[in-house]
N, CA, C and O atoms as a GROMACS GRO file, in nm:
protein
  576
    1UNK      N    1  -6.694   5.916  15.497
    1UNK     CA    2  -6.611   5.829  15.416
    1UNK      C    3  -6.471   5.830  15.475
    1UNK      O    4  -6.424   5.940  15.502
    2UNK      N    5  -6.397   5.714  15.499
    2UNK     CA    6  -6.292   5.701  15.573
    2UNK      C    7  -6.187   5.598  15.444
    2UNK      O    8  -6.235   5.523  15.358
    3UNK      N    9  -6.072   5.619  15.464
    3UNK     CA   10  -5.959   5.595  15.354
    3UNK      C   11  -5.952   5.465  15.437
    3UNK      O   12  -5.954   5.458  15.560
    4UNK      N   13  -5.943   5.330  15.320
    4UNK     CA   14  -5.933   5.208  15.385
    4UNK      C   15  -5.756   5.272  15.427
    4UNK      O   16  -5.700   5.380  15.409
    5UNK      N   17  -5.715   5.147  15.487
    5UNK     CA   18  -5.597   5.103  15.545
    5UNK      C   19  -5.576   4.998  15.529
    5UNK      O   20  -5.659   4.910  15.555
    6UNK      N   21  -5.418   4.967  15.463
    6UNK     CA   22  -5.374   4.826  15.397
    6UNK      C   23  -5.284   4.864  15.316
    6UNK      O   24  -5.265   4.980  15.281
    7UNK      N   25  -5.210   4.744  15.274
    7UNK     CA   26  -5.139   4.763  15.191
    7UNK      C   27  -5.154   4.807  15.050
    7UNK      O   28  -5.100   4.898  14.987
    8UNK      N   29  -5.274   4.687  15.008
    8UNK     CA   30  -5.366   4.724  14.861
    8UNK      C   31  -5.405   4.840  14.804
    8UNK      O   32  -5.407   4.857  14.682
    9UNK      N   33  -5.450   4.957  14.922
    9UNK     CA   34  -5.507   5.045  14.888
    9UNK      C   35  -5.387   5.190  14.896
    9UNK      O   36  -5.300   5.235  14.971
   10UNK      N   37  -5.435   5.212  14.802
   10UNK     CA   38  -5.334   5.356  14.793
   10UNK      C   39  -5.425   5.475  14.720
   10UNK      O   40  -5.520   5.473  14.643
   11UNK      N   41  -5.329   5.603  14.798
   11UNK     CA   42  -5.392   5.739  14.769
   11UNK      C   43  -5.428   5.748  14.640
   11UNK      O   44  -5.531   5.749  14.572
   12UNK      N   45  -5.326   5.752  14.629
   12UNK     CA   46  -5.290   5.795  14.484
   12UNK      C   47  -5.350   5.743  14.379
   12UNK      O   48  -5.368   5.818  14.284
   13UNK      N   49  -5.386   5.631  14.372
   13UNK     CA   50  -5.497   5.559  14.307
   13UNK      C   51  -5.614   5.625  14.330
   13UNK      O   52  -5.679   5.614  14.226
   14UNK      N   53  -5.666   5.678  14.397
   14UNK     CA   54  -5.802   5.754  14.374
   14UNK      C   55  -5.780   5.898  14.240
   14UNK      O   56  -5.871   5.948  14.175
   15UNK      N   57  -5.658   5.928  14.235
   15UNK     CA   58  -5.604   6.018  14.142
   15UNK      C   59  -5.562   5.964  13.984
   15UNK      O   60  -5.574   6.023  13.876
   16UNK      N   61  -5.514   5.845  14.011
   16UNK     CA   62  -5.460   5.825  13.851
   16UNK      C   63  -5.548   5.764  13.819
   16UNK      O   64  -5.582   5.833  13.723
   17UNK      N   65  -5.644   5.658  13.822
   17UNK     CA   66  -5.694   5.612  13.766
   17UNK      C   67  -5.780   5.702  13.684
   17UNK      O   68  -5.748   5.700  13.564
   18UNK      N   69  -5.879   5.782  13.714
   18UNK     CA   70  -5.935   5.912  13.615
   18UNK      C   71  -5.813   5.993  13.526
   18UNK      O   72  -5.805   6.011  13.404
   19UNK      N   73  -5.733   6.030  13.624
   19UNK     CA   74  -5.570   6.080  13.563
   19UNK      C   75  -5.552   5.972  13.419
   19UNK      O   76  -5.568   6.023  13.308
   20UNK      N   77  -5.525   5.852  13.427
   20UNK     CA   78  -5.463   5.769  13.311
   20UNK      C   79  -5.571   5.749  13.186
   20UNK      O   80  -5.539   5.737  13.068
   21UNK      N   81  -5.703   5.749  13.237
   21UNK     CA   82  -5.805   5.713  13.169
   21UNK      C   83  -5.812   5.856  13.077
   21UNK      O   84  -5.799   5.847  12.955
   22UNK      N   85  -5.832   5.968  13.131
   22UNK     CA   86  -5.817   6.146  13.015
   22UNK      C   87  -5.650   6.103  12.996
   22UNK      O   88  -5.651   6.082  12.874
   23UNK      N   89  -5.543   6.083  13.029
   23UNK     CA   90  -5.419   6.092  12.911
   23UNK      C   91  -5.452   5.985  12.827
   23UNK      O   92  -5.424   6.004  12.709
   24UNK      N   93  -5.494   5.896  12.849
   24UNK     CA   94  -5.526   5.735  12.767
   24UNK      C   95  -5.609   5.825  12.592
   24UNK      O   96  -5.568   5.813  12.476
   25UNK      N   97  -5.737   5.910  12.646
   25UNK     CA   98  -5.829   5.936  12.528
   25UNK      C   99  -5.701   6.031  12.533
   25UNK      O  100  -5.604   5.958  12.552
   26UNK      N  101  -5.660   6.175  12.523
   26UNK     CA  102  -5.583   6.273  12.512
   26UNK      C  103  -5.417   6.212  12.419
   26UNK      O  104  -5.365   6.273  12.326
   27UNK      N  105  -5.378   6.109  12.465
   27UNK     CA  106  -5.317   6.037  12.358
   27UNK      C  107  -5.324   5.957  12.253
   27UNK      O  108  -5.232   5.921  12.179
   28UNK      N  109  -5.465   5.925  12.247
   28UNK     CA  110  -5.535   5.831  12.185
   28UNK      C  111  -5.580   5.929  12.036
   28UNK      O  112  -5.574   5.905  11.915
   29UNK      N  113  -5.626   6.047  12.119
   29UNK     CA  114  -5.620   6.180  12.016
   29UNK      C  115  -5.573   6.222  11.923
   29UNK      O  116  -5.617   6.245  11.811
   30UNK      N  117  -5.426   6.242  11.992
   30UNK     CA  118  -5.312   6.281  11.930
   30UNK      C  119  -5.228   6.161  11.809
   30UNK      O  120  -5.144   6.189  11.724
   31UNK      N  121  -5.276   6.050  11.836
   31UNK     CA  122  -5.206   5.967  11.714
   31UNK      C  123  -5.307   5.982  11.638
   31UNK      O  124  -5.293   5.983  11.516
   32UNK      N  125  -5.403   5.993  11.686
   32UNK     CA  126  -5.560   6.008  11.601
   32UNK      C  127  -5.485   6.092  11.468
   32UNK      O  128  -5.437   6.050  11.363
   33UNK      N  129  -5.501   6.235  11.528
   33UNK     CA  130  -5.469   6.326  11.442
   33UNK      C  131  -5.308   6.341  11.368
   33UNK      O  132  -5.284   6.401  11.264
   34UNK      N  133  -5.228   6.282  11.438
   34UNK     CA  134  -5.111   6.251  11.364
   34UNK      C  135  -5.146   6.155  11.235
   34UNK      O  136  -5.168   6.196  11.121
   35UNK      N  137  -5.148   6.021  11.278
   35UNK     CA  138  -5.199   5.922  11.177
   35UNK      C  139  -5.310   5.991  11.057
   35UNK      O  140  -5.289   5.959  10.940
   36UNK      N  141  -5.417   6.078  11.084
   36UNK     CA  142  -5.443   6.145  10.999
   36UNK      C  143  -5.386   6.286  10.857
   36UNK      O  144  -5.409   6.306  10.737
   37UNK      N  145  -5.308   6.350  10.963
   37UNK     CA  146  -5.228   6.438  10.900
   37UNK      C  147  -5.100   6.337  10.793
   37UNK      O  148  -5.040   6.392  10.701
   38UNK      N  149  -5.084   6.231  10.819
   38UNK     CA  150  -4.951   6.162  10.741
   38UNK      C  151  -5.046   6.111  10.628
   38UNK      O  152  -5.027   6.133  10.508
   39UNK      N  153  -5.146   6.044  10.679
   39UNK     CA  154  -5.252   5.991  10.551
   39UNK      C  155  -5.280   6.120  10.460
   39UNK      O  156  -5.250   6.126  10.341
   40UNK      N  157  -5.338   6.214  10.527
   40UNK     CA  158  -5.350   6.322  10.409
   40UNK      C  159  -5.202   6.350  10.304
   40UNK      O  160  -5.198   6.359  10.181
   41UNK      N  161  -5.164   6.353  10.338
   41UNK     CA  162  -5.025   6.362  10.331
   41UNK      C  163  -4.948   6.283  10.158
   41UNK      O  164  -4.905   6.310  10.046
   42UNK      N  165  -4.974   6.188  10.240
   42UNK     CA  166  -4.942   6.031  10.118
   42UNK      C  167  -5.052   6.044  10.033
   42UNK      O  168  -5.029   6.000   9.920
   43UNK      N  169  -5.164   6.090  10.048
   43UNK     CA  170  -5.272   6.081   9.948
   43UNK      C  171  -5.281   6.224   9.829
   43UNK      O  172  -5.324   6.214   9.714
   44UNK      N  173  -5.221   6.365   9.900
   44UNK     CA  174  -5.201   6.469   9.830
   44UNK      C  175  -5.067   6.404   9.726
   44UNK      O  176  -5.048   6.442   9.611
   45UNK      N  177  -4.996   6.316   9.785
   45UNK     CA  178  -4.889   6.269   9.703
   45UNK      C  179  -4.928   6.209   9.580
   45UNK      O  180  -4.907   6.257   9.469
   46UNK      N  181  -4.991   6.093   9.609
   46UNK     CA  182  -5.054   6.018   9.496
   46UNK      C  183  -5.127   6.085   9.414
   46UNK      O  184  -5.088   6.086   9.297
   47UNK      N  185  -5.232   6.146   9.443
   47UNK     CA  186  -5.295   6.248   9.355
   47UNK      C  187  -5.196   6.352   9.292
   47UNK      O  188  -5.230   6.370   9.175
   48UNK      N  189  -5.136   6.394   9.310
   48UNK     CA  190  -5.021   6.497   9.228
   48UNK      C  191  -4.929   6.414   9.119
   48UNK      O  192  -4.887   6.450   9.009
   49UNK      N  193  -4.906   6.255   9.209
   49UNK     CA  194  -4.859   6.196   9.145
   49UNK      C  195  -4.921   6.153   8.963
   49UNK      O  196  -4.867   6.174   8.855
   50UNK      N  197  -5.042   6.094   8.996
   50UNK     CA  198  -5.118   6.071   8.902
   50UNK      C  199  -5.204   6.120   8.818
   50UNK      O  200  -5.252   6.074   8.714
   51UNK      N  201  -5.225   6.251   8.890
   51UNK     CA  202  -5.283   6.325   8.804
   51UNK      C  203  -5.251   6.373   8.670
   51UNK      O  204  -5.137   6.406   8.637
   52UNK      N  205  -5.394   6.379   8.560
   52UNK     CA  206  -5.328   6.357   8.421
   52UNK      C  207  -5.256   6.507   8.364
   52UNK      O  208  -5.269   6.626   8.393
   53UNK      N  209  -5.194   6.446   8.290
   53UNK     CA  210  -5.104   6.572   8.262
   53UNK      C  211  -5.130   6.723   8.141
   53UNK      O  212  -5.143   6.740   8.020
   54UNK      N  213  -5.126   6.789   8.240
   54UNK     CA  214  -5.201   6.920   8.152
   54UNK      C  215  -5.176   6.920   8.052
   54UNK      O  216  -5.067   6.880   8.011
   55UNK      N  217  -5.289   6.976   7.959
   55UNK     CA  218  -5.243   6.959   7.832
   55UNK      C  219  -5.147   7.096   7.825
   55UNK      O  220  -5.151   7.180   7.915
   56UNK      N  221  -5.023   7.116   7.662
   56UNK     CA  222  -4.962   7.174   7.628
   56UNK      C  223  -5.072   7.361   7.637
   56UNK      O  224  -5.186   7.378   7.593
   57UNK      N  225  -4.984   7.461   7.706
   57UNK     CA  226  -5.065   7.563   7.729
   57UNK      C  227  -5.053   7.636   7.674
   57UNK      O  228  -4.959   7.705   7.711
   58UNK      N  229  -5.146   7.702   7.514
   58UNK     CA  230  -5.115   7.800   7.426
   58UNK      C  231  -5.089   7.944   7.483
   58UNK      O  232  -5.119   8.004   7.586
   59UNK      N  233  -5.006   7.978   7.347
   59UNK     CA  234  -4.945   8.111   7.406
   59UNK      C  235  -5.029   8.200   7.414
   59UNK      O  236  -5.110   8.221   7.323
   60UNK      N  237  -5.026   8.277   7.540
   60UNK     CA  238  -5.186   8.373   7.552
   60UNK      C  239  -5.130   8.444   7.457
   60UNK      O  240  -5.011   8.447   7.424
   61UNK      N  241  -5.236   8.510   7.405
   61UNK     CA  242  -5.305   8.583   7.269
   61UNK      C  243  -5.258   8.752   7.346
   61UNK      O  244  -5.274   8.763   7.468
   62UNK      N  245  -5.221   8.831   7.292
   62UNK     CA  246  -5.162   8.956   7.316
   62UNK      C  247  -5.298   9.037   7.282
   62UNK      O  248  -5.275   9.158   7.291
   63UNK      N  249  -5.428   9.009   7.246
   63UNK     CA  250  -5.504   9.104   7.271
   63UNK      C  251  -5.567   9.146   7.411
   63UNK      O  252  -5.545   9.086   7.516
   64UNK      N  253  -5.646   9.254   7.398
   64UNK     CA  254  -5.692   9.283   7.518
   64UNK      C  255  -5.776   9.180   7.626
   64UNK      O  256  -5.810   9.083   7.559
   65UNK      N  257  -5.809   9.168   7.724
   65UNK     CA  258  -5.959   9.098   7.778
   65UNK      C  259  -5.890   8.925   7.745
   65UNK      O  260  -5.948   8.832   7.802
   66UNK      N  261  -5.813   8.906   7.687
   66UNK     CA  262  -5.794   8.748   7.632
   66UNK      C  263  -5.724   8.681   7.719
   66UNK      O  264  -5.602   8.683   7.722
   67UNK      N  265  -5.814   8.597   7.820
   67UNK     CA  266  -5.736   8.523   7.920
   67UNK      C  267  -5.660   8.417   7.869
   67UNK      O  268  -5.630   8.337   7.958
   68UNK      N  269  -5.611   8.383   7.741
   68UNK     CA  270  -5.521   8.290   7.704
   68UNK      C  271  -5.552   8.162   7.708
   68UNK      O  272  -5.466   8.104   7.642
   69UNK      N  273  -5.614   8.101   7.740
   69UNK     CA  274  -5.656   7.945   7.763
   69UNK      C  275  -5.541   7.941   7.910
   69UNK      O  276  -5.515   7.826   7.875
   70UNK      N  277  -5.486   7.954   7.989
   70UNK     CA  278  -5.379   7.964   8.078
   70UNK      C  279  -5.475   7.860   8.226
   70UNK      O  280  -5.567   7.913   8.289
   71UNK      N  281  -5.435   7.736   8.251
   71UNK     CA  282  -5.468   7.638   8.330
   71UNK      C  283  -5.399   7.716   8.475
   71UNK      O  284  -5.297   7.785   8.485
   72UNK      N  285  -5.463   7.690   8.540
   72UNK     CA  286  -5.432   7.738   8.662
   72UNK      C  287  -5.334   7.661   8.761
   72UNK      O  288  -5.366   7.545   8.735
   73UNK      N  289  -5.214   7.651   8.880
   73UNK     CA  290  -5.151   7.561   8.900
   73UNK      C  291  -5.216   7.458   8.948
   73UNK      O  292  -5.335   7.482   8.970
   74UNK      N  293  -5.179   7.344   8.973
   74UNK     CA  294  -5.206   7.180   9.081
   74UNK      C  295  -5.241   7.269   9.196
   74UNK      O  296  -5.210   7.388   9.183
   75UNK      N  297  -5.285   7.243   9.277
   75UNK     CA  298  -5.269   7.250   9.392
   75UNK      C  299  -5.322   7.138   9.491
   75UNK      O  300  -5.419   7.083   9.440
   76UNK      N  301  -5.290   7.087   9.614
   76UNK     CA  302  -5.305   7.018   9.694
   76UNK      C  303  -5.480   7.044   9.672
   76UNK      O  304  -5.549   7.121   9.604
   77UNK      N  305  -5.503   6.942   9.760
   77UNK     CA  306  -5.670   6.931   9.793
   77UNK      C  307  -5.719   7.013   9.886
   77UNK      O  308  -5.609   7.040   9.936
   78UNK      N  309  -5.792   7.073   9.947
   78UNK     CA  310  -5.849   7.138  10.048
   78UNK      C  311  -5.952   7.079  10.091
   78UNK      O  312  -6.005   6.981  10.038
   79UNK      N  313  -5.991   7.141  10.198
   79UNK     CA  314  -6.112   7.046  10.271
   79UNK      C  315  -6.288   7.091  10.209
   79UNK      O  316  -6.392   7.027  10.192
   80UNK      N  317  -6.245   7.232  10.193
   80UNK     CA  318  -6.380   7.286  10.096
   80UNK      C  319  -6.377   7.248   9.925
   80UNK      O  320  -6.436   7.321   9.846
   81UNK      N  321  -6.313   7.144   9.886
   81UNK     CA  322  -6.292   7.064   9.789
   81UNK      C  323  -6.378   6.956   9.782
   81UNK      O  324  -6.412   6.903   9.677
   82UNK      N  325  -6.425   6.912   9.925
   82UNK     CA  326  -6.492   6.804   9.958
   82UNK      C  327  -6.627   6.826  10.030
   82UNK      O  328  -6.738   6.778  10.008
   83UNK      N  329  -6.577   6.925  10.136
   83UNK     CA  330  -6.681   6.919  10.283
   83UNK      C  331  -6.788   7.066  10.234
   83UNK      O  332  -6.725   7.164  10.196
   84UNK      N  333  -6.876   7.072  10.234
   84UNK     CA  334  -6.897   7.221  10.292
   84UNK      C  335  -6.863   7.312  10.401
   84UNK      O  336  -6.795   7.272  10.495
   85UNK      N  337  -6.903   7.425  10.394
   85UNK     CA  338  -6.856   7.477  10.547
   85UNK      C  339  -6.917   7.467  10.659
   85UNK      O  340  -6.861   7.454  10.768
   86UNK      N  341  -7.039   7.471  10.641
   86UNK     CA  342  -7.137   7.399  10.734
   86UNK      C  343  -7.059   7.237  10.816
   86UNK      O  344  -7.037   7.216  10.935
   87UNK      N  345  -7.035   7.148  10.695
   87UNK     CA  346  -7.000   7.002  10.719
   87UNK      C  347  -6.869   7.038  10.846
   87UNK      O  348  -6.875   7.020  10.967
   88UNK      N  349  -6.744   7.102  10.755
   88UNK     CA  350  -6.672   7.151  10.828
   88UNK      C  351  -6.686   7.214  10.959
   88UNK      O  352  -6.616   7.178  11.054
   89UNK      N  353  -6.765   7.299  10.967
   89UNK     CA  354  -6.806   7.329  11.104
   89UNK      C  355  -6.864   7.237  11.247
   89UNK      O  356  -6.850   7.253  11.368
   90UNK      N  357  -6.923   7.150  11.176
   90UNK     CA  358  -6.999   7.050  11.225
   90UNK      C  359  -6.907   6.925  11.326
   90UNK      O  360  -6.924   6.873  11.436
   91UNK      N  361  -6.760   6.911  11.167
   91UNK     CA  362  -6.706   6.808  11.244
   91UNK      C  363  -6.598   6.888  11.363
   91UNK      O  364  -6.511   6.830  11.429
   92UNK      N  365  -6.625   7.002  11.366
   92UNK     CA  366  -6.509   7.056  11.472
   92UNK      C  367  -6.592   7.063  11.590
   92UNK      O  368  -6.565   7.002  11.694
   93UNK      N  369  -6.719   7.155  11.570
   93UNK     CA  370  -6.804   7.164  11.666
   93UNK      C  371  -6.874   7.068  11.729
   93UNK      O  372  -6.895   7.105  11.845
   94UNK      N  373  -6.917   6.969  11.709
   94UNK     CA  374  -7.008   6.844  11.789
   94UNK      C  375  -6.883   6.771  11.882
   94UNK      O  376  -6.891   6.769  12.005
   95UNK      N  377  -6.748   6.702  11.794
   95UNK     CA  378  -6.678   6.676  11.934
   95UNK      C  379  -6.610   6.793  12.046
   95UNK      O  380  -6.535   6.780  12.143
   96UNK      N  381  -6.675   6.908  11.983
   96UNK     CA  382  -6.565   7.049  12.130
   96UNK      C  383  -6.727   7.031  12.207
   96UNK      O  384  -6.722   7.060  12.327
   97UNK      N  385  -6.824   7.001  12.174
   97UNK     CA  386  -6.949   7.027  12.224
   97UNK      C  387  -6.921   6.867  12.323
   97UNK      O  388  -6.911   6.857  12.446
   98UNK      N  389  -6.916   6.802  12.260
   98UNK     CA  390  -6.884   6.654  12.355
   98UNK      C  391  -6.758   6.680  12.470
   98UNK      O  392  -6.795   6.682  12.587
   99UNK      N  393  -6.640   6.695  12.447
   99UNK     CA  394  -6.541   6.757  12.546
   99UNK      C  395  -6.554   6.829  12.625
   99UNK      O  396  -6.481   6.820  12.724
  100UNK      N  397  -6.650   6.929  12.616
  100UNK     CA  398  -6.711   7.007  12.694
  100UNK      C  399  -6.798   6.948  12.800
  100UNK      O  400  -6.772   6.957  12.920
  101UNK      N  401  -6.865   6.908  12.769
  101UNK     CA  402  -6.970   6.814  12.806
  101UNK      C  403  -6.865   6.708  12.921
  101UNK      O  404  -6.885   6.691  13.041
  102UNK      N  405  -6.792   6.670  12.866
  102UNK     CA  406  -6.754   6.542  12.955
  102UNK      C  407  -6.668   6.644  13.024
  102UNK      O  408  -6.622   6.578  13.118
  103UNK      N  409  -6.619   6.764  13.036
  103UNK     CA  410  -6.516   6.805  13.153
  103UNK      C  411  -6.609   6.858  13.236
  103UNK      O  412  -6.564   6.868  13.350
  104UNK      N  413  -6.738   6.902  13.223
  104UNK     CA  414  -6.828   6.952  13.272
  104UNK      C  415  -6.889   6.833  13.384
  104UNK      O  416  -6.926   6.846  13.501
  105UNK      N  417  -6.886   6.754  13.324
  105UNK     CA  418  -6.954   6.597  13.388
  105UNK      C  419  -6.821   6.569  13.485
  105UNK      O  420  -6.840   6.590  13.604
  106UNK      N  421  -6.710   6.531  13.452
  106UNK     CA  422  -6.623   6.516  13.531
  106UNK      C  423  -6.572   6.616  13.654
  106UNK      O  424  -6.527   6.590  13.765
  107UNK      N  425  -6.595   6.730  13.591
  107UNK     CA  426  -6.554   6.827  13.704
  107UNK      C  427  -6.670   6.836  13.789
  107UNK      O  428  -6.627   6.854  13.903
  108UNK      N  429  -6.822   6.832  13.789
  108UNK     CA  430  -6.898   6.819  13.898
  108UNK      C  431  -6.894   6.679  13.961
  108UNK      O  432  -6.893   6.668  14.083
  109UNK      N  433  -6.892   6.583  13.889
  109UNK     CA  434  -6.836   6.426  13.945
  109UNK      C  435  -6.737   6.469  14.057
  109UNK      O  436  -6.785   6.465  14.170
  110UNK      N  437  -6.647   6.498  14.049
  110UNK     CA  438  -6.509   6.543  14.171
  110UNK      C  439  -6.577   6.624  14.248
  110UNK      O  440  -6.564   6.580  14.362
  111UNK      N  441  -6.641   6.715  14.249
  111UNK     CA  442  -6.647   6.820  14.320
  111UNK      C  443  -6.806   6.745  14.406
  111UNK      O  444  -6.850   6.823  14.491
  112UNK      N  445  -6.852   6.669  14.398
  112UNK     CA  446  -6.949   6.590  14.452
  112UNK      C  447  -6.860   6.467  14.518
  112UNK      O  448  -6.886   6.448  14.637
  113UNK      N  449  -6.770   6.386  14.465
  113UNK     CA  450  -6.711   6.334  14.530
  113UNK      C  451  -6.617   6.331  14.645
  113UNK      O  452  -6.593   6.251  14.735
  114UNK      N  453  -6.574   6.441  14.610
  114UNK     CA  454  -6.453   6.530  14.739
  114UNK      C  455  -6.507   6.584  14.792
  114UNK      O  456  -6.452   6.568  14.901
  115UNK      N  457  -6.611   6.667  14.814
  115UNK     CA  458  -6.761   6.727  14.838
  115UNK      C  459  -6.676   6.839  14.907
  115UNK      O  460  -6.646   6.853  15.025
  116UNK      N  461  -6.652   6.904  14.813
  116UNK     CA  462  -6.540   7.060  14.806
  116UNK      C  463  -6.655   7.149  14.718
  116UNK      O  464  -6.734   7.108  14.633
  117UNK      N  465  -6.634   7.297  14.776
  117UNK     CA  466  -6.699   7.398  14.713
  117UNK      C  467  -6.630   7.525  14.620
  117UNK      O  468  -6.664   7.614  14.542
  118UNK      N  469  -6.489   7.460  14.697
  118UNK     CA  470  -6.409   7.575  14.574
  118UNK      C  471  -6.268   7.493  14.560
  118UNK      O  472  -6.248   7.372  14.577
  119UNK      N  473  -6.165   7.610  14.521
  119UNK     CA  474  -6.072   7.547  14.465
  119UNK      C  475  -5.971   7.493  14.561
  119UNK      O  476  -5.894   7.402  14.531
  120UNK      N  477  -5.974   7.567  14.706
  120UNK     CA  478  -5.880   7.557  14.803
  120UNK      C  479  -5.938   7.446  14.877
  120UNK      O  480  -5.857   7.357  14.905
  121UNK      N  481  -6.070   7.426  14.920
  121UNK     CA  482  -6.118   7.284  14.926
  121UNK      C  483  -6.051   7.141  14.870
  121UNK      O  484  -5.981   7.062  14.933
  122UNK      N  485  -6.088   7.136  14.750
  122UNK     CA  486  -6.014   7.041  14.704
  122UNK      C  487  -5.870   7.032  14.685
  122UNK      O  488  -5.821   6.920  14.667
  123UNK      N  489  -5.796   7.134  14.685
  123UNK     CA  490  -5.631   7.120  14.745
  123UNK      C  491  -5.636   7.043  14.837
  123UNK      O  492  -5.599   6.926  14.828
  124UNK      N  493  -5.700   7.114  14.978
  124UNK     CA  494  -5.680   7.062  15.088
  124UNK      C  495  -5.741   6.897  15.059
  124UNK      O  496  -5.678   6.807  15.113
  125UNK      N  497  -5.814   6.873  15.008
  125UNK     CA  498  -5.884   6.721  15.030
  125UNK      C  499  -5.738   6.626  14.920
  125UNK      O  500  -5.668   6.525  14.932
  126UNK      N  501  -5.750   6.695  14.858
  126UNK     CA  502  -5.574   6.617  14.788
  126UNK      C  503  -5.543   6.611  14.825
  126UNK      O  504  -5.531   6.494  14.863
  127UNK      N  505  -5.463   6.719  14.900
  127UNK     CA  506  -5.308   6.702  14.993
  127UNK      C  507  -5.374   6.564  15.064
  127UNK      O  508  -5.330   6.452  15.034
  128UNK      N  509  -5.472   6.581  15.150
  128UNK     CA  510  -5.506   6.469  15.257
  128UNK      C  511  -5.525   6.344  15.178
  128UNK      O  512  -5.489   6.255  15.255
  129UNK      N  513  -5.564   6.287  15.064
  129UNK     CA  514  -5.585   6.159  15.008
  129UNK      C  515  -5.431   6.168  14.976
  129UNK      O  516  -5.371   6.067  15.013
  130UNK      N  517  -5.378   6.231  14.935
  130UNK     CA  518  -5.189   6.183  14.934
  130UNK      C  519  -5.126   6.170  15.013
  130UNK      O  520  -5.008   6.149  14.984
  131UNK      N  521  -5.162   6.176  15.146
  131UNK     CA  522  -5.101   6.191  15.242
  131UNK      C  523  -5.059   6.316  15.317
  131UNK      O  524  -5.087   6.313  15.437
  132UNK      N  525  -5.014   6.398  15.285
  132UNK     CA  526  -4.909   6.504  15.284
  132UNK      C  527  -5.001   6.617  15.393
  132UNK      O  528  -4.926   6.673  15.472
  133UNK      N  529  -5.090   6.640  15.402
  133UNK     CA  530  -5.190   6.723  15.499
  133UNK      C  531  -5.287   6.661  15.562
  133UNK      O  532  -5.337   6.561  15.511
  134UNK      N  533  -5.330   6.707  15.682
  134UNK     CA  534  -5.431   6.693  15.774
  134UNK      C  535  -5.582   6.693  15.701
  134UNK      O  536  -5.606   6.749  15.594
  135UNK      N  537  -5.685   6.613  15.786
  135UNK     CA  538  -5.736   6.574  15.696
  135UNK      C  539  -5.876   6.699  15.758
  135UNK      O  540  -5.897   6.734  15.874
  136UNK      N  541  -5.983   6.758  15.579
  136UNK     CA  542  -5.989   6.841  15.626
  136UNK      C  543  -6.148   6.801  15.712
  136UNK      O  544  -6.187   6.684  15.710
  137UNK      N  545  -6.216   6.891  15.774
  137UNK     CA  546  -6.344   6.899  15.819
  137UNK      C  547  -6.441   6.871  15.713
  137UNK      O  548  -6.423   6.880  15.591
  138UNK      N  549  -6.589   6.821  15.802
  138UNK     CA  550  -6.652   6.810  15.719
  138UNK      C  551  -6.736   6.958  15.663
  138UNK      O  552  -6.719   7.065  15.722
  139UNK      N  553  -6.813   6.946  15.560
  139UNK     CA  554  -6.872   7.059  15.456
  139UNK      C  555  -7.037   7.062  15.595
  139UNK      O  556  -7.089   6.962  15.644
  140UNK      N  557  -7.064   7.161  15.612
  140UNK     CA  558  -7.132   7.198  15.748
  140UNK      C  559  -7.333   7.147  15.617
  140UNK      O  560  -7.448   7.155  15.660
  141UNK      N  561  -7.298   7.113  15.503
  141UNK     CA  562  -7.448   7.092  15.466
  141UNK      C  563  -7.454   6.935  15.469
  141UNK      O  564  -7.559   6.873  15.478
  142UNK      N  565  -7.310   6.870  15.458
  142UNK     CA  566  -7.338   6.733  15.501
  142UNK      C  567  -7.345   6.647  15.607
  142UNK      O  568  -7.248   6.650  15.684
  143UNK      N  569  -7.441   6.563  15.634
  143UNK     CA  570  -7.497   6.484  15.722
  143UNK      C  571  -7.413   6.350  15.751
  143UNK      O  572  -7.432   6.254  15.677
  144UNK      N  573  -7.328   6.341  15.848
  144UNK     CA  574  -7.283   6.183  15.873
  144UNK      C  575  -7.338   6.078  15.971
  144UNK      O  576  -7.289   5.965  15.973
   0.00000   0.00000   0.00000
């Protein structure tokens, strides 16, 4: 495989394009979970807001064992309010199981494409698609 020559074509483009496409999802993420955290947010509001109003709380009773009728505070919502822990587990674990999965896929993708066997390999095959180093030899199991 030989690096065209031209104006059109550039190194560095063999780098960002995968480069822009993981910050693209990796930011795409992050408003994800922002935009989520503000919604929770406004919705713990409203609910505190509207929620009906405790009734008047008699005076606990001074005998022994007598929990008083005494309402316990508001508190925000929690997620085991809703989810189980199982559920909970589920939605953390299946997308780290997918992420995994795709860096796994991507990182043998490169390492088949640059057809590098370790880490100093593919330095060297960078430096050379950027320009900046000599370009390196071929891998002695491949056939040209």
């Amino acid at each position: 495989v030989k690096p065209q020559v031209g104006a059109s074509s550039s190194p560095l483009g063999v780098i960002a394009a995968p480069a822009a496409v993981l910050c693209g999802i990796f930011g795409a993420t992050l408003l994800g979970a922002i935009s989520y955290r503000r919604s929770a947010r406004r919705i713990t509001r409203t609910l505190e807001a509207t929620a009906a109003p405790q009734p008047s709380v008699p005076e606990p009773s001074t005998g022994p064992g007598s929990p008083g009728g005494l309402a316990g505070p508001l508190h925000a919502p929690r997620a085991t309010d809703f989810l189980t822990k199982g559920e909970i587990m589920y939605l953390f674990v299946v997308p780290g199981i997918g992420a995994a999965s795709l860096a796994a896929v991507l990182g043998a993708f490169t390492r088949w494409t640059l057809q590098v066997d370790n880490v100093e390999d593919a330095v060297r095959q960078l430096k050379w698609l950027l320009g900046s180093g000599s370009r390196p030899g071929p891998r002695p199991d491949c056939s040209e």
